[in-house]
C-alpha positions, 0 to 999 in steps of 0.5 A, a space after each residue: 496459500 494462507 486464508 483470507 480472513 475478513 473482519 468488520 471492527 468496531 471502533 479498534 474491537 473486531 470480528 470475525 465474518 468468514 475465512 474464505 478459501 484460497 483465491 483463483 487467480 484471474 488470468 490478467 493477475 497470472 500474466 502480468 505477474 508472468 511478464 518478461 519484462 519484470 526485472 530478475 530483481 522483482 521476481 526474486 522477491 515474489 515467494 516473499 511479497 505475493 503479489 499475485 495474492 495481494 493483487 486479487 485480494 484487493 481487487 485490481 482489474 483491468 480498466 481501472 485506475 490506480 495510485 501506487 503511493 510511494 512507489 520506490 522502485 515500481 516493483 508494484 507499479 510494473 505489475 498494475 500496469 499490465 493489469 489494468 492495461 491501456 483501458 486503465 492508468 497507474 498514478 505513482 505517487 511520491 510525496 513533496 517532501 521525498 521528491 525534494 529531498 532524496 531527488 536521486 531516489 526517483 531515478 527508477 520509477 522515472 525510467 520505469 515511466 519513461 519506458 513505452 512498455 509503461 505507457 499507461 503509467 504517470 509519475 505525480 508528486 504531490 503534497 500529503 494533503 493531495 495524495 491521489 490524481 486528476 480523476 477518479 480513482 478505483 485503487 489506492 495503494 501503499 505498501 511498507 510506507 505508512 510508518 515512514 510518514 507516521 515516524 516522520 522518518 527523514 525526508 518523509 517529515 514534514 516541517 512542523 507537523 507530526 508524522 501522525 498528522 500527515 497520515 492522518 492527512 494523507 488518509 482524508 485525501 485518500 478518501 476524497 480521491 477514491 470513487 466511492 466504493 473505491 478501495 485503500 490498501 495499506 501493507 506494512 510492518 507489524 509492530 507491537 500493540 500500543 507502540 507510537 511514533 518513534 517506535 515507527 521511527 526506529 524500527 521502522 513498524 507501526 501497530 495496525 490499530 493505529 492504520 486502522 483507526 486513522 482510516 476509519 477516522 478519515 471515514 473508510 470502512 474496514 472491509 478486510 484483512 489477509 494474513 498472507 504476510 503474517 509471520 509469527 516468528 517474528 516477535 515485534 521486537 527488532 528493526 526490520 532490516 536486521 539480517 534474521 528479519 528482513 524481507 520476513 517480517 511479520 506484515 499486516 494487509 488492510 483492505 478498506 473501501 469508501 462507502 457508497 452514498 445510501 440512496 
């Protein structure tokens, strides 16, 4: 398993702190991603996506209460459901705009709802500026999604306004709907340093400085960073569906937390 690499940044500069050993994997983690109920089509992807890894990363345990936010098939939102158990809950979270206008692609995360083996999961659809649930939350999570909103990539637009504005929109409710101490986890492709919004748009990749510095501005701290997902054959260069690419891309894992009040 690759290290952990943990970072504080100033402004977009960083710095190392440590390099921590490969994690233990508690055993909620190991069982859920163990579950028989995942569907074949899940656990096929898991040497790829990691998700035990990711999970303890970030620190998802049982009783808490977490958003997966723009959750397409529930690929994560089985796994945080079996972890965080009937002490916890799982908010899926789809923006307004995706709802309304790909209804028909919420048709598995329904089902997945719907299903009493998911009994502690809630499907919410929301505005940007509303992204969160109706209680205090220990987890935001979105993975592969933050440079759709960014490229303002077709249904995840929003008439008049930018997609760099709705991130930044959609961080500010992240920050206002997490507990303090509460952590933000945003997984996506790598793109090249310096890119903007129509490279997010066309290859469907953003530069994690951008993830960062618009967390920062809505007032997370960047706790950490994982290259779990890194991979350094991947140039930067190509769409992230082309075939010698996909499901290989070179992927950054942000870790951020709201800080507590100074007493």
């Amino acid at each position: 398993m690759k290290k952990l690499v943990l970072f504080s940044f100033l402004l977009l500069g960083t710095t190392t702190l440590a390099h921590a050993d490969a994690q233990v994997l508690p055993a909620y983690v190991s069982a859920a991603i163990a579950d028989h109920a995942r569907p074949a089509a899940d656990t096929k992807r898991d040497p790829d996506r990691k998700p035990a890894e990711l999970v303890a990363f970030a620190g998802i345990k049982p009783g808490n209460k977490v958003v997966d936010l723009l959750p397409g098939g529930g690929y994560f939102t089985r796994i945080f459901s079996k972890i965080v158990g009937p002490q916890g809950h799982v908010y899926a979270v789809v923006p307004e705009s995706v709802a309304n206008g790909v209804p028909k692609k919420l048709d598995d995360i329904k089902a997945l709802i719907a299903d009493p083996a998911y009994s502690n999961t809630t499907l919410l659809i929301r505005p940007y500026d509303r992204i969160g649930a109706d209680e205090p939350l220990d987890v935001i999570w979105t993975s592969q999604n933050y440079h759709d909103v960014y490229g303002a990539v077709s249904v995840f637009a929003v008439a008049g306004k930018s997609g760099a504005e709705e991130t930044a929109t959609m961080d500010v409710a992240a920050f206002k709907a997490l507990k303090p101490g509460g952590i933000y986890i945003v997984i996506d492709h790598v793109a090249k340093a310096g890119s903007n919004e129509h490279d997010s748009k066309t290859l469907h990749r953003i530069d994690p400085a951008i993830v960062i510095a618009q967390a920062q501005a809505a007032g997370f701290v960047l706790e950490a960073r994982s290259d779990l997902l890194s991979n350094p054959q991947d140039n930067h260069e190509k769409i992230v569906f082309a075939p010698e690419i996909r499901g290989h891309t070179d992927q950054f894992v942000l870790k951020f937390r709201k800080p507590k009040p100074m007493n």
